[in-house]
Each structure stands twice: as structure tokens, then as C-alpha cells.
N, C-alpha and C positions, 0 to 999 in steps of 0.2 A: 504494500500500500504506500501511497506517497503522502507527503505530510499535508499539502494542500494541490488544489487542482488551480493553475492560472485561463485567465482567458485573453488570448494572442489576437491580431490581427496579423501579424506581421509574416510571409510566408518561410521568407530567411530566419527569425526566431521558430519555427514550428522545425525547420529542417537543420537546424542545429541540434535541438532538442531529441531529432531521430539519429541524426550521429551519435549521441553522446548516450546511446540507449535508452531512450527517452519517450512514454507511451505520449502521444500525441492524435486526441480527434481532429478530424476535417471534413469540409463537406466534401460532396463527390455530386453528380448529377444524377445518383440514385438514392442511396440513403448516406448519413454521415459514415465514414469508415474511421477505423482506430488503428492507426499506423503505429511499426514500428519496425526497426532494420531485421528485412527478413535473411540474415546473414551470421544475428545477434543470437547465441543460443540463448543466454540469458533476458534479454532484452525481451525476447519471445514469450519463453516460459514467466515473466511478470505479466504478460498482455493476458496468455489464457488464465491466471488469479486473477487479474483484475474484473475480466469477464466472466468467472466462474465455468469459463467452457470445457467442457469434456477434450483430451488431448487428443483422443482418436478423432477430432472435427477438425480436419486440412483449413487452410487457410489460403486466400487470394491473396497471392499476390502482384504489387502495381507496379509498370513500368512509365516513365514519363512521354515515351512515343513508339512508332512504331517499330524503328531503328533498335531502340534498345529491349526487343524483346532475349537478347541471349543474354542480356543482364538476369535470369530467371528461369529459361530455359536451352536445355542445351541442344535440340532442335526444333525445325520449323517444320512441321510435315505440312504434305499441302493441303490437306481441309485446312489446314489453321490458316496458313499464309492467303486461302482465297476468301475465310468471313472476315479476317484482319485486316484485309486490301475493303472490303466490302464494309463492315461496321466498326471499326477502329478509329479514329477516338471512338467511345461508346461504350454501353450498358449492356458489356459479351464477355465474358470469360472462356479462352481454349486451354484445354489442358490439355500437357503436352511431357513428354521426358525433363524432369528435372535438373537444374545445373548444379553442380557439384555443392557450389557454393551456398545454395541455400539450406536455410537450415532442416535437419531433418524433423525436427521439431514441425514446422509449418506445414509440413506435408503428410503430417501423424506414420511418418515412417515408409510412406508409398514412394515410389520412384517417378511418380508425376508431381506437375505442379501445375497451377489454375494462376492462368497470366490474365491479366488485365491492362488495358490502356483506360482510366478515365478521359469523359470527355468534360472538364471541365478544370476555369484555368489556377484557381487557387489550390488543387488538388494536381493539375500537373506540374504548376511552379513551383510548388513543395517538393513533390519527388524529384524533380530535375536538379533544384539546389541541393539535396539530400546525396545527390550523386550514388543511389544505391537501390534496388528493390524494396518497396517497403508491403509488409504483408498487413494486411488490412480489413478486417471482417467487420460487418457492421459495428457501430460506437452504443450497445446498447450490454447489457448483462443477458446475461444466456439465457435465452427461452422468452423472454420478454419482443416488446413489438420495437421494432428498429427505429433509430431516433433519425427524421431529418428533418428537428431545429434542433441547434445549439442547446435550447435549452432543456428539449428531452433528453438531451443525451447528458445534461448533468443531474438531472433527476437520479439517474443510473448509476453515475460514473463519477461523482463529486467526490475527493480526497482519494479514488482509484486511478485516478492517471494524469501525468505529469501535467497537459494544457488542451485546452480545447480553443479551436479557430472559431472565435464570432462574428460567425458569417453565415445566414442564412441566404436562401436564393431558391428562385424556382428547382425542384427535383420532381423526376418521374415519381419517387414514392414507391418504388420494388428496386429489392436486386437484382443484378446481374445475370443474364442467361448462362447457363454454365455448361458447354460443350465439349466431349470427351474427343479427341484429335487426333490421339495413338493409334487408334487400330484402321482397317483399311475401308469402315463408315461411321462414319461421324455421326456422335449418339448423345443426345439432349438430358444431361443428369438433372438438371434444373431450370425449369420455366423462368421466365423473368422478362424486361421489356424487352429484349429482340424477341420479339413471335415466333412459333416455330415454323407460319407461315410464309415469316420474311427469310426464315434459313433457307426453306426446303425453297424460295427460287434461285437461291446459288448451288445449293447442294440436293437435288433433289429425291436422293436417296436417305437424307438425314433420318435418324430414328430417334424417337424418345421414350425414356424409361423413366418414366414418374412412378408408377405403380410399386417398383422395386425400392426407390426413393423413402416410397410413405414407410414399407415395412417397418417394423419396431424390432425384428430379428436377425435386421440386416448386418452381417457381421463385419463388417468393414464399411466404411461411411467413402463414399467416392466423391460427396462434393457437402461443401460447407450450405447449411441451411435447408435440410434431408433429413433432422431428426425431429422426434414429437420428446415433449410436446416443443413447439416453439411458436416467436412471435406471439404469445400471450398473455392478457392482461390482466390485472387481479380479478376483475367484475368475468365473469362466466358469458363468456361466447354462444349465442345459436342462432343454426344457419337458419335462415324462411324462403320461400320462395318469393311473399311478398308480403306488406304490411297488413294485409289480412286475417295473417298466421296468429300473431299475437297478439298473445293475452294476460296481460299484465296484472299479476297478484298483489293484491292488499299490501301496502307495507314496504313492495319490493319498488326497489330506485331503476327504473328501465329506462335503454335509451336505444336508438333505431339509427342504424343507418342503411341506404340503397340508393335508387334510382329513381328518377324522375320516370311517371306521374307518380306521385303519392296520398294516401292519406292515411296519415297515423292516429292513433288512439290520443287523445286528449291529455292522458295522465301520464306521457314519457318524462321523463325528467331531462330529456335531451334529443336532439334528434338532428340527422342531415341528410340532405340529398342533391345529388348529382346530376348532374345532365348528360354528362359522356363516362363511359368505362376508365377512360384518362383519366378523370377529375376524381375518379370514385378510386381508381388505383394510387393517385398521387394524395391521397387526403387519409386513408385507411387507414397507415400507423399511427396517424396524428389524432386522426378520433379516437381509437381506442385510448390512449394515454389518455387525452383532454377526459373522457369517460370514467377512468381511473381517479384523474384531480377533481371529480366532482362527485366520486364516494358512489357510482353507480353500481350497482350489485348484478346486473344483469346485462347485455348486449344482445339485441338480436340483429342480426348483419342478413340485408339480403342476397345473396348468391350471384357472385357476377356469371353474366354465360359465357361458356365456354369457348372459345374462338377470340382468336386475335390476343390483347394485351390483358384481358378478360378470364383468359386460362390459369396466367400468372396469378395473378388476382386470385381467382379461385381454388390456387392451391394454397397461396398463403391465409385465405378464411378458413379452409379447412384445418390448418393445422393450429390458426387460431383458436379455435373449437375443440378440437380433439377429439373427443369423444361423444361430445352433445351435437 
């Protein structure tokens, strides 16, 4: 634990902090990520205590463009090289052969690694001054809903890591697509904003394994954000089809979010809704928290559909839920 947590603007102060084995939040154009030298044995193993995360859960790691992917990994096969040409900078992680040099730590022992190029510039300029990989999983505590503001993510993380960059800005509000690149087709471990629509026109063979994903038995974890429960908030998650569903008990603090048209019950204690799947994806982790700061005991979330940015979405309400 650190003695107090600072908050930086400066990106030069953020990338010294990650030389100097330094846990450091930043935003990114998906959710905030928690950096730190993925090179670092030690530096590492503080990130997963600070996040409470199980060590078998691999870790992203970021490179500041697309030139420096052998900073990370030690080849380029070509599924990678043609979604990297295609969605780089961007919200896509390829995992690929590991470089020597990262730690094994990041990679829970696999001889892959999950590269990423953010698209976004407070989060490249960081790594670029940092002159190093930095490995990077969302800035929240394990199992809870990903922070992208600043200040959910000290909610979480206050006196566990060294500074966080106050700087909020437009984000998608999901992670990272996470695509497996090693073998001879390219295979979708993890939904997120690249669609798997938008894969399969470059690669039209892509496959995805979410199913294997959700298991609870799975004995090896192939990509960060693949275990239950996670992304959950203290107030009890359930999915509805639509505001129809529910029906809100004596007593209990309930609050609604979905899609436009709606009409909700009178007696929510909170409620939102959306226009576009976008807006419902980029607003999700922020409601559930907001929901949490106002002592809600209950959430019923309506079910994004399936298809397009929508899927992502619906597998991180799923796992929000868990079992309800």
C-alpha cells in the first residue's frame, strides 16, 4: 500500500512515477487503466495487491504506437499485423508470443502477451515518455465495475497506488477486444468495442469463444476480464428485458437503467436511459457506481441486444449479475 495516492496532471510526472516502479492511473479511450513497468517484477506484483487481483488474471499490456509493438512482443504474426494496420491506435488487444522481457508475472506464466496500442493522447504520451511497456488493466479493485472518471477510480484505489491523472474525457465505456493471434485463426477471447463484426471484414474467418470465457472451471484464464464474478457493484444486478419486468418491493432502494422508449415505475430511486447502444455502453460502469453512492440495494439493467457494440455490453451485464 502507498502512504497517500497524489493526483497529477502532468504526463512527464505520471511516466517518471512508472520508471521509478510507480503504480500510476490514466485514462485511456476505454476505461481508466492502472499502469505500471510491465518489465518490473516487483512493481507488478504491488499492482495485483493493490487491485486485489487473482495472479492467474494476465495483464495488457501498452505500447505507445504501432512501431513499438516488439517492445512487448517478440513476434508479429499476421492476423495481428492486418487488425493492427486496420484498428491501431484503438480499443483491440492481439495477443501474441511474449518478449523475453516482460515480466512473467503479467502474463500469469503463459508465453503470450495481450498488446495494446491506446488511442488516446494523455495515455500515449505517458507511455512514450515512460520509454517502456506498461501493463495496464483497468484502475478499479477486482471484481468491481471499471472506473472511467478519475474519481471512481479513487473511490477504489485511494492510498493503493502511487497517483492518478485528473483527466477525464469522452470514453467508449468497455474494454478492449481481446484477440488471440498465435495460432493459424484468429479467435475472439473477449468482446469489447471493436465488434466482432468489424473483425470478421478483415479477417473473415475470425472465431469467438465467449462461452469458454464465462466458465467458472476454466483452468487457465486466456484473457484478463473472463472471470465471475466481475465488474460488480455492491447493490444486486438483474437483467429484464424491459421496464415492464419490474417490480419493486416495499423498502427496497431500486434503480433502472436501459433504453429509450421507456416507462419506469414511479418509486425507483434512480433511473437512466439511453438513446443509442453507444451511450448505454459508455454510461454503464458509471451508473452502476453512481447507484452504489446512493445506497441502492437493487439494479435492474435492461439487456443490451446482441449484435454490434451491444454484445460487449451484454456480456459485461451478464457478468455484472452473475447469477441473478
Amino acid at each position: 500500500m502507498t502512504a497517500s495516492t497524489v493526483l497529477i496532471e502532468s504526463p512527464r510526472e505520471a511516466a517518471d512515477l512508472l520508471r521509478g516502479g510507480g503504480l500510476v492511473a490514466f485514462p485511456t479511450e476505454t476505461v481508466f487503466g492502472l499502469g505500471v513497468d510491465a518489465t518490473n517484477d516487483e512493481a507488478v506484483q504491488k499492482l495485483f495487491v493493490a487491485k486485489g487481483r487473482p495472479s492467474s488474471n494476465p495483464l495488457i499490456v501498452h505500447v505507445a504506437d504501432a512501431g513499438r509493438w516488439s517492445d512487448a512482443a517478440a513476434m508479429l504474426t499476421p492476423s495481428a499485423e492486418v487488425l493492427l494496420a486496420e484498428f491501431a491506435p484503438g480499443p483491440l488487444t492481439v495477443v501474441l508470443p511474449k518478449r523475453a522481457e516482460v515480466s512473467s508475472l503479467v502474463t500469469a506464466g503463459l508465453g503470450t502477451v495481450g498488446l495494446r496500442i491506446p488511442d488516446h493522447p494523455i495515455a500515449a504520451e505517458i507511455i512514450r515518455l515512460a520509454g517502456r511497456p506498461i501493463a495496464a488493466p483497468s484502475a478499479n479493485r477486482s471484481g468491481r465495475p471499471s472506473g472511467t472518471r478519475w474519481r471512481s477510480v479513487l473511490e477504489d484505489l485511494d492510498g493503493r497506488v502511487d497517483a492518478v491523472v485528473q483527466q477525464d474525457g469522452p470514453s467508449l465505456g468497455l474494454e478492449s477486444t481481446v484477440v488471440d493471434c498465435t495460432g493459424p485463426i484468429a479467435t475472439v477471447l473477449r468482446p469489447g468495442a471493436v465488434t466482432t463484426e468489424q473483425i470478421r471484414r478483415i479477417l473473415p474467418d475470425v472465431r469467438e469463444i465467449v462461452s469458454a470465457a464465462n466458465r467458472c472451471d476454466q483452468p487457465v484464464v486466456l484473457s484478463p476480464g473472463t472471470l465471475h464474478p466481475h465488474y460488480q457493484p455492491h447493490a444486486s444486478v438483474h437483467l429484464v428485458d424491459s421496464p415492464t419486468s419490474i417490480s419493486v418491493a416495499r423498502g427496497d432502494r431500486a434503480a433502472y437503467c436501459g433504453l429509450l422508449p421507456v416507462d419506469t415505475p414511479d418509486s425507483l430511486a434512480m433511473h437512466a436511459v439511453y438513446s443509442t447502444v453507444g451511450e448505454y455502453a459508455a454510461a454503464f460502469y458509471e451508473f452502476l457506481r453512481e447507484a452504489d453512492r446512493n445506497e441502492v440495494t437493487t439494479i435492474y439493467v435492461q439487456l443490451a441486444p446482441d449484435e454490434g457494440i451491444g454484445h460487449a455490453l451484454r456480456d459485461r451485464q451478464l457478468r455484472a449479475a452473475g447469477e441473478r
